[in-house]
Structures are given as structure tokens and as C-alpha cells.
Legacy VTK file of the C-alpha trace (Angstrom):
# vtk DataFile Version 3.0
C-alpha trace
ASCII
DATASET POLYDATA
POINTS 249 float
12.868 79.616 24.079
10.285 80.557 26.129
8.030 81.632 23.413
8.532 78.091 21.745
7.598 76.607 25.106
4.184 78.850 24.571
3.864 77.824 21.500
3.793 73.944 22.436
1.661 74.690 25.614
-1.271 76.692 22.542
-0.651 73.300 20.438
-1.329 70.677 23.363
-4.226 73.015 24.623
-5.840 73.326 21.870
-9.029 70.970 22.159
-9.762 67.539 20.099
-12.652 67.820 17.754
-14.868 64.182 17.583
-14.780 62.736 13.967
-18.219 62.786 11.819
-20.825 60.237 12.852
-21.123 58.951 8.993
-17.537 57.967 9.051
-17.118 54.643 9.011
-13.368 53.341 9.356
-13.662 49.895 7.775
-15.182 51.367 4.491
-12.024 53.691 4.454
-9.517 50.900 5.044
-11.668 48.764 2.007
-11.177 52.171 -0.200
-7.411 52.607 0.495
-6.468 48.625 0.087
-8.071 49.147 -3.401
-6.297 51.876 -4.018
-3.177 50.541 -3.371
-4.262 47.429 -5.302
-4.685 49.656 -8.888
-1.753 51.485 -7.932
0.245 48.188 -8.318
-1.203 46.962 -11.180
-0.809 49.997 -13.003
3.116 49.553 -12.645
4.775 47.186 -15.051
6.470 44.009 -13.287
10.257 43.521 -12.749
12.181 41.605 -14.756
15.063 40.092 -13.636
18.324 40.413 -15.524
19.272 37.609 -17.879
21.621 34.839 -15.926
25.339 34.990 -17.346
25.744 31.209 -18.352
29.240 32.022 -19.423
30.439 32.957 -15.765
28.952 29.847 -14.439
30.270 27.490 -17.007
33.478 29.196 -17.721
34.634 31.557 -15.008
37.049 33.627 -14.678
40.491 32.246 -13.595
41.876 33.295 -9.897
37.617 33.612 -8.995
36.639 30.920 -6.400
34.225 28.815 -8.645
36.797 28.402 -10.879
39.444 27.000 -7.945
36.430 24.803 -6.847
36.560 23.671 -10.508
40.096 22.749 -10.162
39.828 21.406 -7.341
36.708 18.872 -8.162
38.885 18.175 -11.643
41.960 16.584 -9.335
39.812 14.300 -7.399
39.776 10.411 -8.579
36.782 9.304 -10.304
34.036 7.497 -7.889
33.801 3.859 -7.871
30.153 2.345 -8.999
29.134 0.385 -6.521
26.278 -1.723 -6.357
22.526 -0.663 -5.576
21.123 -1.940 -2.199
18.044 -2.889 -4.658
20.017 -5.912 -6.836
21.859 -7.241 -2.895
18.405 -7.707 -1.777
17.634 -9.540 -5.064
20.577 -11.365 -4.908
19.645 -12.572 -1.187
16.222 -13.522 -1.676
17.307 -15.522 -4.689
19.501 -17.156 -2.500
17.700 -17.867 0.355
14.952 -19.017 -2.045
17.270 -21.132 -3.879
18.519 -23.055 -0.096
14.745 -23.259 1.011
14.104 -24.945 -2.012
16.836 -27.420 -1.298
15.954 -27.879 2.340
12.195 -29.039 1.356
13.719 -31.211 -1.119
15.855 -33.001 1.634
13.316 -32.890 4.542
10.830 -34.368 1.688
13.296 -37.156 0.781
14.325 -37.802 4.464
10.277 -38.046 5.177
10.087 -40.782 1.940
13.047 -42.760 3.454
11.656 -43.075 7.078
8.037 -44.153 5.984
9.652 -46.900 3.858
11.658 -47.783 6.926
9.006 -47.734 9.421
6.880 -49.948 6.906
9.452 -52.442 6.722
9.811 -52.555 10.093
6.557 -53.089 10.409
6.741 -56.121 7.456
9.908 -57.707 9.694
8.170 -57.794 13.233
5.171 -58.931 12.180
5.952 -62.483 12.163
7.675 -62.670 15.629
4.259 -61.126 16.961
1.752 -63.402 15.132
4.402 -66.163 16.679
3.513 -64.501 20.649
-0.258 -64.493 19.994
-0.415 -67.722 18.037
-0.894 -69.579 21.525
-2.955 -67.033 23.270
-5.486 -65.869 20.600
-7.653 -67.210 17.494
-6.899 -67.958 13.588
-8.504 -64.629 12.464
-7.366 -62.342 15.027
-3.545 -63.387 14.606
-3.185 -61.305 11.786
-4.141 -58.295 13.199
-2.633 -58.901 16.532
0.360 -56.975 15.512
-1.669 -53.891 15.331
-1.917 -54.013 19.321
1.635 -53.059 19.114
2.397 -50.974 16.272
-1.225 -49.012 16.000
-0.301 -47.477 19.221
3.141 -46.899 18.298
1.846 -45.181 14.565
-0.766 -43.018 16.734
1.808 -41.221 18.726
4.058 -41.112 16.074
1.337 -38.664 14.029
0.977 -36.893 17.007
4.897 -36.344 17.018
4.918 -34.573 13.910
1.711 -32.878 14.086
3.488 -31.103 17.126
6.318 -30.268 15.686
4.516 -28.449 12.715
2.872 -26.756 15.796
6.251 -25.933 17.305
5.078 -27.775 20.159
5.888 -29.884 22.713
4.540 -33.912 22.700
6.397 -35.579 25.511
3.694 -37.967 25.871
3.280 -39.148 22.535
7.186 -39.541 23.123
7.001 -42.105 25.857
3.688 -43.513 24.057
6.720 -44.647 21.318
9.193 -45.330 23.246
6.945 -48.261 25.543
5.531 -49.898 22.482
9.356 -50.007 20.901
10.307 -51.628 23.833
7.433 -53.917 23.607
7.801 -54.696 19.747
11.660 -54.914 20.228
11.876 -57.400 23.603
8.672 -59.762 21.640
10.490 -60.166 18.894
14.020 -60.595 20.701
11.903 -63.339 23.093
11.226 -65.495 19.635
14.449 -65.418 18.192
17.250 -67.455 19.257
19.315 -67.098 21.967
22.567 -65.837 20.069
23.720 -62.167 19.987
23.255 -62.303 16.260
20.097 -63.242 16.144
19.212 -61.085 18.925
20.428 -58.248 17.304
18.677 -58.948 14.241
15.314 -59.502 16.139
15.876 -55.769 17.708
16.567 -53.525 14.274
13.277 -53.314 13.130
11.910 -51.714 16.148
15.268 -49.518 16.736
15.434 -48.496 12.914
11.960 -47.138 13.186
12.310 -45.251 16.078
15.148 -43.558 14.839
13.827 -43.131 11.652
10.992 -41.244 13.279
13.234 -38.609 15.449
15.052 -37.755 12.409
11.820 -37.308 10.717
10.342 -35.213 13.568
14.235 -32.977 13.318
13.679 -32.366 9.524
10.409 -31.113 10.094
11.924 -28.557 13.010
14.682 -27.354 10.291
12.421 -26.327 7.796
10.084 -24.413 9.991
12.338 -20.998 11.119
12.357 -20.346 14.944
9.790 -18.626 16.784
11.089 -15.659 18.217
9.715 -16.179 22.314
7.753 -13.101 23.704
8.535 -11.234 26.246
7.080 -12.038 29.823
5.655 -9.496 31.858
4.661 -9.947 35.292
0.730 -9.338 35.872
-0.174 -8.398 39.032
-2.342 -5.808 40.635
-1.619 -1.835 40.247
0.074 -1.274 43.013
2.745 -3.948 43.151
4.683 -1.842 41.070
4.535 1.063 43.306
5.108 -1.430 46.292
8.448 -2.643 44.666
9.229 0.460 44.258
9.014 1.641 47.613
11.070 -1.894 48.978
13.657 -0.955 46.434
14.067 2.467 47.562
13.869 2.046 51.309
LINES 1 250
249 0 1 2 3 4 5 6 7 8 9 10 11 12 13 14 15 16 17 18 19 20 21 22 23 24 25 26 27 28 29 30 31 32 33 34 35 36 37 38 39 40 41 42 43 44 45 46 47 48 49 50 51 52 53 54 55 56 57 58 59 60 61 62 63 64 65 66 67 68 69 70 71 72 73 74 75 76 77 78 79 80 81 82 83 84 85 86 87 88 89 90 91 92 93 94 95 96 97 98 99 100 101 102 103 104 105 106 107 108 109 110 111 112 113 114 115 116 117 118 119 120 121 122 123 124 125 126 127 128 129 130 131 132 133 134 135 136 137 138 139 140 141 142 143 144 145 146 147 148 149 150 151 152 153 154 155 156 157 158 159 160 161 162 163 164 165 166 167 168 169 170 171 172 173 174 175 176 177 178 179 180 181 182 183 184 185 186 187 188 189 190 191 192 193 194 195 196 197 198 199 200 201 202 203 204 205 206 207 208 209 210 211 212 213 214 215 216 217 218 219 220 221 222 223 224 225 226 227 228 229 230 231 232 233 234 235 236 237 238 239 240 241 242 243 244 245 246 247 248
């Protein structure tokens, strides 16, 4: 023991002899890499053993791929069911086919309430010549009607060109609806006095205003809603911070 003891003290005390000064480490590294590199391409690659395609496609029994086998043979077959591809075909088929109907309707429904308004326009004209036929001269009676129903024609363009805008047109609105009253009492003053006539004397101005609001309605339908954006409140940086603050005291 204790001579073992010396014998480690002689090993440790032995002093460390620097390496040469024309050894370079890197070019040693480079040399053993490439001889490592020969080394393995000297040795012939591995093969790896042919797959047993008999196991896999008929194992042995009591083995668990062949319970799993079984087991997959019990089950009911699966039920086809149809592609997410041909439902989306389907639906834009059919929403293109009820589009198509809807501007077929709205186009129809506009044809129906321009020949309405025109008639209307054929019907009153009379009882207005017979107002300005005392209060104007031979060539300007026949255009005095326009007084009433240019006006009236104006805002109703306006009424539609809003609602292909998705806007608003509440004053082209009441622009109609005081010139209707004007065409309808005129030509209620120059009929005779008799609900009858009265009423007749009235539909040409009420069957054009309500052929316009059904044209303005078709025109709504076929356009699709606008979804409405958000709001945010826009103030200055630190009103959030402020509100904050109130909240939490």
C-alpha cells in the first residue's frame, strides 16, 4: 500500500513536457476526419433484411395483427357520404338559380311601375291643363303639368339612386309626397263633388306613389345587406387610461 501510494506520488511528480512548436492541431484533426472517412468507405454498406410480406398479409393466428384483422373484418362497412366539394356546388347553383329569379321579378316589378307612373301621368294631365287654363297662356298649358309631376319624377330618381347607394333620401321622400298631394287635391278640385268621382280623380296620383315605394323595396331586396361596422370611440390617449382609473376607483 504504501509503496503504491509512492508510486502515484513518482507518476503525478513527474514533470509535463510542452508539445513541438511545428505541431499544429487543426491539421491533425483534418488528417484523422479523413482517415476515418476511407475507413468507412472501405467497408461495404448494410443491407437490410428482405421484409416478410407473408407475415404482414397473412399472419399468424392467436398474433395481434391478426386479432386486429378480425376485428376490422366484423365492423359494418362505411357509408359514402357526400364530398363538401359537390354541397358547395349544389348551393351556389342554388343561390344562383333564386338570384336569377329575384332580378327577373324586381325587373318586372320595375316595368309595371313605370307603365303605372306614365299613366298616371296620361290621367292627371287633363285635370291640370283644366287649373292653369284660366291662369296661364295657349302654349304653356301643355306643359303646365310638368310644374307638378317634373318635381315629383326628380325626387323619384333620386329615390332609387339612393337605394342602389344603400342610402338614405328622406328629402326626396317628402319632395314626392308634397307634389302627390298637390297632383292628387288639383285633380280632386276639378272633378265632381261625388265620392266616386273623387275617388277616381285621386288614383292616379296614389297609384304612382305606391308604385314607386314598391319599386324603391325591390331594388333594397336584390341588393344583400351591408354588414354595419363597428364604432369605436376616438378620443385622445389618455381617456382610456382615465376611464380606467374612474372604473377602478
Amino acid at each position: 500500500m504504501h509503496d503504491e501510494q509512492l508510486g502515484h506520488g513518482r507518476v503525478h511528480s513527474v514533470p509535463l513536457v510542452p508539445p513541438d512548436s511545428a505541431w499544429d492541431p487543426a491539421e491533425e484533426l483534418a488528417w484523422m476526419l479523413q482517415e476515418a472517412v476511407v475507413h468507412e468507405s472501405l467497408e461495404p454498406p448494410a443491407i437490410p433484411a428482405p421484409r416478410d410480406e407473408q407475415s404482414v398479409t397473412a399472419p399468424a393466428a392467436g398474433t395481434p395483427l391478426s386479432n386486429l384483422q378480425e376485428i376490422t373484418a366484423e365492423l359494418p362497412p362505411l357509408k359514402r357520404t357526400a364530398s363538401r366539394s359537390h354541397r358547395r356546388v349544389r348551393e351556389r347553383k342554388h343561390l344562383s338559380t333564386l338570384r336569377s329569379i329575384s332580378y327577373v321579378v324586381a325587373a318586372l316589378a320595375a316595368v309595371i311601375a313605370s307603365a303605372v307612373s306614365l299613366l298616371s301621368g296620361m290621367v292627371a294631365s287633363d285635370p291640370l291643363r283644366a287649373v292653369a287654363a284660366t291662369r296661364a297662356e295657349g302654349g304653356i298649358i301643355v306643359w303646365w303639368p310638368l310644374l307638378v309631376y317634373g318635381p315629383w319624377l326628380v325626387a323619384s330618381l333620386s329615390i332609387l339612386r339612393a337605394a342602389l347607394h344603400r342610402r338614405r333620401a328622406t328629402h326626396s321622400w317628402f319632395t314626392v309626397l308634397v307634389f302627390s298631394a298637390i297632383a292628387v287635391s288639383l285633380c280632386v278640385a276639378q272633378a265632381p263633388h261625388t265620392f266616386l268621382d273623387s275617388t277616381a280623380a285621386a288614383l292616379p296620383g296614389l297609384a304612382a306613389l305606391a308604385c314607386l315605394q314598391q319599386a324603391v323595396r325591390q331594388v333594397t331586396l336584390t341588393r344583400t345587406p351591408r354588414r354595419a361596422a363597428p364604432r369605436h370611440r376616438v378620443g385622445h390617449p389618455g381617456t382610456a387610461t382615465k376611464d380606467q382609473e374612474a372604473h377602478g376607483k
